[in-house]
N, C-alpha and C positions, 0 to 999 in steps of 0.2 A: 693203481690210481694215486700218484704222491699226494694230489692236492686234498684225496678224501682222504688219507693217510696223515696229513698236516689236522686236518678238522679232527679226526677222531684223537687224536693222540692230546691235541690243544685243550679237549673238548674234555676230555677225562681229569686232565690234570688239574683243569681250572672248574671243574665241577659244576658244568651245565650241560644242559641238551641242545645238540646244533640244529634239529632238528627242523625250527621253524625260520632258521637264517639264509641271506643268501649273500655270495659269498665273489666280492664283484675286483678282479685283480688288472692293476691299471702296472705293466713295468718294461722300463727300457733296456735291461740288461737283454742280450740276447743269448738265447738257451743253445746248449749245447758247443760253446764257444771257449771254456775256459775262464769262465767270470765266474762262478757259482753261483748262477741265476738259480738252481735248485734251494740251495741252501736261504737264496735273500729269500728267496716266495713264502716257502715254509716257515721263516721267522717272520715274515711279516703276517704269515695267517694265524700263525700265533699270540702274536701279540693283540693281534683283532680280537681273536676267541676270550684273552683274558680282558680287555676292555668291556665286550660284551657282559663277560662273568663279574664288571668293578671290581676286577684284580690287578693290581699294580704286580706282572712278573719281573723277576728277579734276572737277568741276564743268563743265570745259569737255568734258569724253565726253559727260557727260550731256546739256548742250545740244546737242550735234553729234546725239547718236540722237535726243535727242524734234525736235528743227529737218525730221527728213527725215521723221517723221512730218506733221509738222505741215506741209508741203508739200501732203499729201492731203487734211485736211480745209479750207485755205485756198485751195490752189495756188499763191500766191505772199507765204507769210510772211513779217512782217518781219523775226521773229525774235526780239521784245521778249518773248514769253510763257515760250520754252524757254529767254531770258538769266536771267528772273525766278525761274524754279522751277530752275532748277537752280545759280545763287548763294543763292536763299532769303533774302532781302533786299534792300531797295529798291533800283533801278538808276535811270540818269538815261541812256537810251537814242537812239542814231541809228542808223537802218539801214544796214549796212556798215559799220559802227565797231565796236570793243570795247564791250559795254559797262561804265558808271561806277559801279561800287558807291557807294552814299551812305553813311556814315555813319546820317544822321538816320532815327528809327524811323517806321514808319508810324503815322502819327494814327489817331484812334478811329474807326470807319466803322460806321454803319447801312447795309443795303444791301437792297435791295427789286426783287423779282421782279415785272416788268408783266405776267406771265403769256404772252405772247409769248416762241415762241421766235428764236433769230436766226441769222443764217448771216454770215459774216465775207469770206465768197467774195463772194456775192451783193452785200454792200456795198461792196468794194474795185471790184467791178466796174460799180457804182450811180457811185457816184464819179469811176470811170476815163472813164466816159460823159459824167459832166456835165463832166469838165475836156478833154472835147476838143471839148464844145459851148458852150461856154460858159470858154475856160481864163482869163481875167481873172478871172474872180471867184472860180473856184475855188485858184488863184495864190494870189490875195489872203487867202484866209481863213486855206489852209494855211502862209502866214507868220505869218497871227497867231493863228494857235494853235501853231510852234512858239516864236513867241515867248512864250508863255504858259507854253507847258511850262517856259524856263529862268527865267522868272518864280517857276513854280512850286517848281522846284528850289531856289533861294535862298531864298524865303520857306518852306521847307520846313524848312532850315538852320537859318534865324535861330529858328525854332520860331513864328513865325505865322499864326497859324490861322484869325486875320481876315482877311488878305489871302491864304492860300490861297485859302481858300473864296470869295472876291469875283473869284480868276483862275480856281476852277473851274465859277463860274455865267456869268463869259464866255463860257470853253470850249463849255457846253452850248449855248450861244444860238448860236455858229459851227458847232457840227455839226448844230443843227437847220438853219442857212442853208444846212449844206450836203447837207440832205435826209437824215441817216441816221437821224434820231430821229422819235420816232412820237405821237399825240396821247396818248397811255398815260404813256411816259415822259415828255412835259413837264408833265401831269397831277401826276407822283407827283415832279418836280423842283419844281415849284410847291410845293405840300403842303409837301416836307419848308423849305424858307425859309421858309414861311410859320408852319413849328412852331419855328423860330427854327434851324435849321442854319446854320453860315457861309457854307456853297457845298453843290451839288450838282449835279453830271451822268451823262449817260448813264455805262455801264459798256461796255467792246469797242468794237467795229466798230459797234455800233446796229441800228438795225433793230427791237428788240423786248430780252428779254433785264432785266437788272440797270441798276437804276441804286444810286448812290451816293450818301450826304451825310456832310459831317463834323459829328462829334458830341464836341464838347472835354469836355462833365460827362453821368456818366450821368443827371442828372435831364433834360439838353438830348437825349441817347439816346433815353429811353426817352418824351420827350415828341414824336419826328421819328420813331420805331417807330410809336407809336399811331397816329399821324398819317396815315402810310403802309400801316398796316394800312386804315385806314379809308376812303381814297384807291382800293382796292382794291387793294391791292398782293399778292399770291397765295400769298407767303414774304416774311418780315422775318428778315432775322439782323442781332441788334445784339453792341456789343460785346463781347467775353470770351464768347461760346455759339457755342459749334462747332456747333450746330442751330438750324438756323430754325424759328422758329413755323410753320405754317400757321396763313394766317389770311385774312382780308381779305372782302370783302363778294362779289367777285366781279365786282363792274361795271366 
């Protein structure tokens, strides 16, 4: 039960009894999708818990209670989703490490529902499978997608949004190689390049779930939305709307 798992861990750290509370969660992420709605819930229950206790937490409380959460819906997190929500600004992330607050904001994102939902467990351990049957290739890929990432970090920096988006269609093409993307998602990652996006790939762990594209104007937005709707994408949230359409054809 993550959510009594959120209370209890909140509850200890911040030094009261949850006992006579009740505990009322209001949220638009949708679970199981590659958003880490596990991780926002959990930092947000924590944060409650220490209001409750007139404790001002520290960013790092937060990630330490949503992280033991987040142990149960993954079993073996890396820990990049509880760094993410609970700095609330973009990170440049290694497991076991601090992690790197950026400066640079996050670019504009369309993001679109295959309708499929995903498991994060499921895929780490899809993975874990092929790199001990296969560990050369899966070796190889996971270097170059982390060299991507500080690829992508710097060009993040410099503010370009062209060669992001050409390090994050790489990206997608190595986690299809390495089996966690689905004919759905490379469906709706085509689509949205082909409605002129710089880049786009899957969203999480894969499997099913959110994919992503970047969108620098909203005429390039709202022309990689339509796109995606029509592609059958099942929810479109573009930029600046805290609610996603329904929409999409459904196929």
């Amino acid at each position: 039960m993550p959510l009594a798992r959120a209370v209890q861990v909140a509850s200890e750290r911040f030094g009261i009894d949850p006992a006579p509370c009740t505990l009322r969660i209001e949220s638009d992420i949708p679970v199981g999708r590659g958003l880490g709605s596990g991780a926002a819930v959990a930092a947000a229950t924590a944060r409650a818990v220490a209001a409750l206790a007139g404790r001002k937490p520290s960013p790092e409380d937060i990630s330490d209670c949503a992280f033991e959460v987040e142990k149960i819906h993954h079993g073996d997190p890396s820990g990049v989703d509880n760094a993410v929500v609970s700095l609330e600004r973009p990170v440049y992330f290694l497991k076991e490490r601090a992690p790197l607050p950026l400066a640079s904001p996050v670019p504009p994102l369309v993001l679109a529902d295959s309708g499929t939902a995903s498991s994060t467990a499921a895929m780490v351990a899809r993975v874990r499978r092929l790199r001990q049957d296969n560990p050369g290739k899966v070796e190889t890929i996971l270097e170059q997608l982390g060299a991507g990432a500080r690829r992508a970090r710097d060009l993040l920096a410099a503010g370009d949004l062209d060669g992001l988006g050409a390090t994050l269609a790489e990206a997608h093409v190595l986690l299809r190689d390495l089996g966690v993307s689905t004919e759905r998602l490379d469906r709706l990652v085509e689509e949205a390049l082909k409605a002129g996006a710089p880049g786009a790939k899957l969203s999480g762990a894969g499997g099913g779930g959110f994919m992503l594209a970047l969108a620098p104007s909203q005429e390039t937005a709202d022309r990689v939305a339509d796109a995606l709707e029509n592609a059958g994408a099942t929810r479109v949230i573009r930029p600046g709307h805290e609610e996603g359409r329904e929409g999409g054809n459904g196929s």
